[in-house]
N, C-alpha and C positions, 0 to 999 in steps of 0.2 A: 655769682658762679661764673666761671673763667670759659673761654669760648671750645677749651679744648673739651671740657667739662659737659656742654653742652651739648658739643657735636658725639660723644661716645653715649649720652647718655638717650639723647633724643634718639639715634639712628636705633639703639638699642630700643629702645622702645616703638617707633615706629614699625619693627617686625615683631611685634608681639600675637600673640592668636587674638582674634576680634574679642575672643571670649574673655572678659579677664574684671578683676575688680579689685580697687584701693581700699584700704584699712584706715581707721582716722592714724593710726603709727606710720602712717608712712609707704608701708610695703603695698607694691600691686602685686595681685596671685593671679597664675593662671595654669594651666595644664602644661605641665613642665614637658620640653622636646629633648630633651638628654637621660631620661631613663631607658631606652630602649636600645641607647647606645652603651650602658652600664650593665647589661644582662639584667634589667627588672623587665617589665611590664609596663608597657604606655602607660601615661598617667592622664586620668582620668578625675579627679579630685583638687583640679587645679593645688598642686604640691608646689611650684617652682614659684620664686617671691622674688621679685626687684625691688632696691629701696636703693635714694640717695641720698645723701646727707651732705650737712653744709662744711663740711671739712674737702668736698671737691672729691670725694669717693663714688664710685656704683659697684652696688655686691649683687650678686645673682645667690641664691644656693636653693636647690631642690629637696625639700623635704620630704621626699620619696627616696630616692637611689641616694643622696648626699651628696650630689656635686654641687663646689661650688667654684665661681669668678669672681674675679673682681679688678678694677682698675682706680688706682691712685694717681693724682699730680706727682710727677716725677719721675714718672713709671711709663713703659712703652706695651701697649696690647698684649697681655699676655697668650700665652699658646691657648688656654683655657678660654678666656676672652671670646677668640678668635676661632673656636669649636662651637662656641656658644652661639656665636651669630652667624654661623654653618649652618647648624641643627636650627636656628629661626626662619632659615632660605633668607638671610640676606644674600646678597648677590656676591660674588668674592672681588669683583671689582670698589664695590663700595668698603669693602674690609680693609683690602690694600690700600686704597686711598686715605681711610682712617689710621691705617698703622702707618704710614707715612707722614701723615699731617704730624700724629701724636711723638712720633721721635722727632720732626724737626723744630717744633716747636719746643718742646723739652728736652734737645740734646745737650744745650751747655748748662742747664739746673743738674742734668741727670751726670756728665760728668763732674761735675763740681763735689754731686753728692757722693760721688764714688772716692772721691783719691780723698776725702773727708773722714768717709767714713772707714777706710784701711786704719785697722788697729795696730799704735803702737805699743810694745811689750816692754817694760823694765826690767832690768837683770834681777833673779830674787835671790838668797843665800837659802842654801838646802839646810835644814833641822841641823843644829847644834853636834856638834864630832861626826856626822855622813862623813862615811867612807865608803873607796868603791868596795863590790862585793867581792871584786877579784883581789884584793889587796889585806883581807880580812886574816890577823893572826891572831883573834881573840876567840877561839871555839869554844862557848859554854852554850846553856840552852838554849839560850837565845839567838844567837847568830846561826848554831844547827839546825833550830825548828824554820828559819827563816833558809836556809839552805834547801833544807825538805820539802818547804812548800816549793818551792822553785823547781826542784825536781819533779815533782807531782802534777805541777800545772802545767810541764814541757817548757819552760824556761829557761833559756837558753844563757850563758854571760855575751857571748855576741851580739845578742839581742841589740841589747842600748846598753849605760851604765847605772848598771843598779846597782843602790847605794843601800846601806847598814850603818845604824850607828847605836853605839849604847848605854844612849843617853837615856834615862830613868822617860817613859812615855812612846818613845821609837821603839827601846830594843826591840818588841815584837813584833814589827813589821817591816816592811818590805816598802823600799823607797824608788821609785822612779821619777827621776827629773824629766821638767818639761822644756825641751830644746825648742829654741824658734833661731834661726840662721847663727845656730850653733854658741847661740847665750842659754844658759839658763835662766829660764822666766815663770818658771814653778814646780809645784810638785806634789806628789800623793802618796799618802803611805799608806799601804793595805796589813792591817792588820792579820798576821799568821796564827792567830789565837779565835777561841771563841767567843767577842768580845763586843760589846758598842763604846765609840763610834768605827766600823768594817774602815773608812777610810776618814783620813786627815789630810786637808788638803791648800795648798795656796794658789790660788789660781786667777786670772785675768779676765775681765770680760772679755770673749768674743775671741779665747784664744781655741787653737784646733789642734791636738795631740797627731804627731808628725808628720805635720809639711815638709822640715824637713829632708825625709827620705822621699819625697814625690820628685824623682832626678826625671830628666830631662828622655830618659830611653824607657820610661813607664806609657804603656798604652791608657790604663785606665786606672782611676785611683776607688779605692775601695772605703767605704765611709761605715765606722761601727760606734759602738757607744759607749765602749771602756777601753784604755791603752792596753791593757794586755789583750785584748781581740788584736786590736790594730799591733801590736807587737809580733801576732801568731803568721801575721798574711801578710804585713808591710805597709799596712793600710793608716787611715788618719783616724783618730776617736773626738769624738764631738763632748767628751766628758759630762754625757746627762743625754738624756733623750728627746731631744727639743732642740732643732737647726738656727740657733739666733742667725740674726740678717748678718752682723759681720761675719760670721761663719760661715755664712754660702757664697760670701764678695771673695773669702780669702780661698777657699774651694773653688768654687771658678776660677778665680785667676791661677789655678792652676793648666787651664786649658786643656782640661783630660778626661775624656770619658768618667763619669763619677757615679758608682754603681752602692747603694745604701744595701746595708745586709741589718736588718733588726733585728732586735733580741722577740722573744718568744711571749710578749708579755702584754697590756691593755697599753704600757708606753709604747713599745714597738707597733703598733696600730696605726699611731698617733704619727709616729714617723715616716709610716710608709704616705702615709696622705701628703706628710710637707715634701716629701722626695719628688711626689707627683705632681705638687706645685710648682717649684723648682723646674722641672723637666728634666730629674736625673732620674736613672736605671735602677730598679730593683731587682736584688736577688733572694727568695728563698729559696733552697737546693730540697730534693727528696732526702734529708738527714731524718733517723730517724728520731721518732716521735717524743725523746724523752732528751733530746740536746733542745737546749735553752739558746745557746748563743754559741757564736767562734771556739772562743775556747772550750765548750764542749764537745764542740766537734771535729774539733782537731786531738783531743783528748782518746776521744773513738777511730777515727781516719787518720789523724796524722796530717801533718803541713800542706804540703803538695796537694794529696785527693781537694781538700776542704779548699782553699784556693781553685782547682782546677772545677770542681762543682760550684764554688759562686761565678766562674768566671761564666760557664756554657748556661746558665739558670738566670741567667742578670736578662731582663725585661723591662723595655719604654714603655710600650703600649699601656694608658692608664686601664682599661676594658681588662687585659690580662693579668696586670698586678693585680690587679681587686679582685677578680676569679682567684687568683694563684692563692691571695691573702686571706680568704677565708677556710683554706685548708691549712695554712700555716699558722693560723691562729687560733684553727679550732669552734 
């Protein structure tokens, strides 16, 4: 076990409550100091578990309230970390010292792992005869039912370039190419019928639906979970509701406030918690109770309102997301 390993794990422990007891697995339990900071109830039933393991990790997580920390090689204190050993009364001189040691020690593994792990994208060819939709002289059902859903969903041709084509498996859907510095490197077709599978898609690990439009005079970037959200508001879609790691390297780097808006669902739960990891902004807005996501509530509101309600609704504080989130979720 590595000296840095040592010194985050021992100091961590060293301010434990006297009261506390090891599991033959590993974990010590004791009376978790982060519930009371989470709107529960001090804990009482020693809930909060430490455990290390030999890969050079310490997880903390409370089985009471559900907060968790943690610290890996390569990785510098996270903000959760550094709550943690707040709420232990470690001293904050002993914190700083440790989030000190821990980046210099691992600043040149942790750059190395960075410009690594920056994903590159291939060009990919869009589905067999895609054409733009603005170029479209073939009107039969197919290219109209694909028109109408467009119209219906506030779909704009400014948008992006949305593509059609009528080739026997597309015709009934609706194609959006995926731009990364203005190559195409995938894409998704949503079917306009009643139909399985809703979408066809070719897509890259770890890529982020539009970067991009994140230009240089955006204050804050908005993070949703399908391109037609992120189409509605300007925003980037993470294609699935799950933040993979190169995902949040290529989101950071964009240097801009980065405010997650989730869909209305057990996934959207799931997100708001990696958002809080991260140490990005959440927004759920007072929409009401029967919009699911972006484009349903622009569908009710309209462009503007629905942007101008995620903008003044977007929240740091984890204590208030998690209040906020269980009305938003139900």
């Amino acid at each position: 076990m590595n000296s840095i390993m040592n010194s985050v794990f021992d100091i961590v422990t060293a301010h434990l409550p006297p009261k506390r007891k090891t599991t033959p697995s590993g974990w010590t339990s004791f009376n978790a100091p982060c519930c009371i900071h989470n709107g529960d109830s001090a804990d009482t039933r020693q809930r909060g578990g430490l455990i290390s393991n030999g890969e050079g990790g310490v997880s903390y997580h409370c089985f009471n309230c559900g907060y968790k920390a943690s610290w890996q090689k390569g990785r510098n204190l996270s903000h959760k970390m550094r709550k943690l050993l707040q709420w232990l009364n470690c001293p904050d001189d002993i914190i700083n010292k440790l989030a000190l040691q821990v980046m210099a020690e691992q600043e040149n593994d942790f750059v190395k792992k960075q410009i690594l792990d920056i994903p590159k994208f291939n060009d990919v060819p869009l589905p067999d005869d895609a054409i733009k939709i603005a170029d479209i002289t073939e009107f039969n059902k197919y290219s109209v039912a694909v028109l109408e859903y467009m119209a219906k969903r506030g779909m704009n041709l400014d948008d992006t370039n949305y593509y059609w084509s009528p080739s026997l498996g597309y015709r009934d859907r609706l194609i959006i190419p995926f731009y990364y510095e203005k190559r195409i490197v995938g894409w998704t077709a949503r079917t306009v019928a009643d139909k399985q599978p809703k979408y066809m898609s070719e897509q890259q690990p770890g890529f982020v639906y539009g970067l991009d439009e994140q230009g240089h005079n955006k204050i804050f970037t908005i993070v949703c979970e399908g391109p037609v959200d992120a189409l509605h508001i300007d925003g980037v879609a993470l294609l699935g509701s799950e933040i993979k790691d190169q995902q949040a390297l290529l989101i950071n780097r964009l240097s801009k406030d980065v405010i997650v808006v989730p869909d209305r669902d057990d996934a959207g739960s799931k997100l708001v918690e990696q958002a809080i990891e991260l140490g990005w902004h959440v927004s759920m807005p007072d929409w009401n109770d029967s919009i699911n996501d972006i484009g349903d509530a622009v569908g009710m509101y309209g462009r503007l309102y629905t942007l101008h309600s995620i903008a003044v609704n977007s929240e740091s504080s984890p204590l208030k997301i998690r209040l906020r989130a269980k009305k938003w979720f139900g």
